[in-house]
C-alpha positions in Angstrom: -4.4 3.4 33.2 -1.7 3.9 35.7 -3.2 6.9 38.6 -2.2 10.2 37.7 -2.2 9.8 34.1 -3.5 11.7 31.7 -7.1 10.9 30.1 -5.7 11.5 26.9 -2.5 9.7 26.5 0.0 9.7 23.2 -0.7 6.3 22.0 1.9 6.4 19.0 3.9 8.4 16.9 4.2 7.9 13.2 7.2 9.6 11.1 5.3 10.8 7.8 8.3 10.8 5.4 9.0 10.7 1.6 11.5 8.0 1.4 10.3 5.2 4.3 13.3 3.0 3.5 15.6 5.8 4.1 14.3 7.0 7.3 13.5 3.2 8.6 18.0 2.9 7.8 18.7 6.1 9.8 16.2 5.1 12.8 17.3 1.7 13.1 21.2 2.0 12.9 20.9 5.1 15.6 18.3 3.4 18.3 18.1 -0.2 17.3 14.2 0.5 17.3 12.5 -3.1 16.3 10.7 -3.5 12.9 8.0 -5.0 11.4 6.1 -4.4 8.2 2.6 -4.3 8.2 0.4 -4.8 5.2 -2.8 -2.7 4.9 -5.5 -2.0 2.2 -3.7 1.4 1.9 -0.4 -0.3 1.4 2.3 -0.8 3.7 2.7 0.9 7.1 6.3 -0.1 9.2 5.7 -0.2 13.1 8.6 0.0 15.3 9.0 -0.4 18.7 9.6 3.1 20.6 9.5 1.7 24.3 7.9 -0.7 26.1 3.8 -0.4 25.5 4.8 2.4 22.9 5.2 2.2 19.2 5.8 4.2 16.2 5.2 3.7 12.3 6.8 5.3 9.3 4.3 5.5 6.6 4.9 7.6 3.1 4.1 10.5 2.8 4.2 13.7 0.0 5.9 16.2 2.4 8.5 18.7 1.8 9.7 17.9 4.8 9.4 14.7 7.0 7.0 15.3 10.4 6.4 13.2 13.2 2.5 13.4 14.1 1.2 12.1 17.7 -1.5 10.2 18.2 -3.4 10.9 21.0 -6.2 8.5 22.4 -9.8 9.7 22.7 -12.7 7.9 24.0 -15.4 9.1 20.9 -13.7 9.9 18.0 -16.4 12.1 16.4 -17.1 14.7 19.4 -13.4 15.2 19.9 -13.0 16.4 16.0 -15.5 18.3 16.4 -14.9 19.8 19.9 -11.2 20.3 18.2 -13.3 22.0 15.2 -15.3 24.0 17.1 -12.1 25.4 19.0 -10.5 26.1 15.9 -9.1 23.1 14.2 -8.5 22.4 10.9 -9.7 18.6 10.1 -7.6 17.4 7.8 -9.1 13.9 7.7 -12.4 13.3 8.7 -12.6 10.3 11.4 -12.4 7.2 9.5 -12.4 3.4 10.4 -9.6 1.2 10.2 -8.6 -2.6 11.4 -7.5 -1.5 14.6 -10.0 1.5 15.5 -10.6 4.9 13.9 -8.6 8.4 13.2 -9.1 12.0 12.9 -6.3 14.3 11.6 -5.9 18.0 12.5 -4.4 21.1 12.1 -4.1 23.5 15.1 -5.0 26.8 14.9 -1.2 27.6 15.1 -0.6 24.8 11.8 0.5 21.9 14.6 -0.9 18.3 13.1 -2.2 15.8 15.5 -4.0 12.6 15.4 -7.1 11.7 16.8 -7.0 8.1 18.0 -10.1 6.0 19.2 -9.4 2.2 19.3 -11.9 -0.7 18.5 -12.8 -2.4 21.4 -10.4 -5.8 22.6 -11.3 -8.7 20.3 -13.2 -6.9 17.8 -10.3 -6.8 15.2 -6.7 -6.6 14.5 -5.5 -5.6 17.7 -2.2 -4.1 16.2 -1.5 -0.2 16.2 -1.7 0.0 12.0 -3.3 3.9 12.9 -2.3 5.1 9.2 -4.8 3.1 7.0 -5.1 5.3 4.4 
């Protein structure tokens, strides 16, 4: 990490939409963001390319109205849901594993949805973003 930066950085932000293909047209025609589908046991997850060292994902999703949800890097998954629980938090997905680490979801006590984000270790999987496994 660069100094001054904060312990717990946004890592990636991933549109959760109803109609991916619609979304991934609008994005790329406005910013020229770079695309690439990724196939996961959960289906298909599209990362693009925010900035440089940045990236995003659309991924389906029933919503009445499409949300972007940050993802937020912590260094033990389980203590910071349940730090995030015990200050009032919602969790709306327990942490779970995936290829490239593992992922809490939760609700702020004010309705706000964030991701919990801890990644696997370099060289212990796919090395890729892929956060929404399922």
């Amino acid at each position: 990490m660069t100094p001054g930066a904060p312990d717990h950085p946004v890592v990636h932000l991933e549109l959760r939409t109803r109609n991916v293909a619609r979304a991934c047209a609008f994005y790329m025609r406005l910013f020229g963001w770079p695309a690439e589908t990724v196939h996961t046991g959960a289906g298909d997850y599209l990362i693009v390319e925010l900035a440089e060292q940045f990236d995003g994902g659309f991924v389906e999703h029933e919503t009445g109205r499409a949300f972007w949800l940050p993802y937020v890097e912590v260094s033990e998954i389980a203590d910071a849901t349940e730090r995030a629980r015990r200050l009032g938090a919602t969790v709306l997905l327990a942490p779970r594993e995936g290829p490239a680490g593992w992922r809490s979801m939760l609700a702020a006590p004010d309705g706000g949805e964030i991701a919990l984000w801890q990644p696997k270790p370099c060289g212990s999987g796919d090395e890729s973003s892929g956060q929404s496994d399922g």
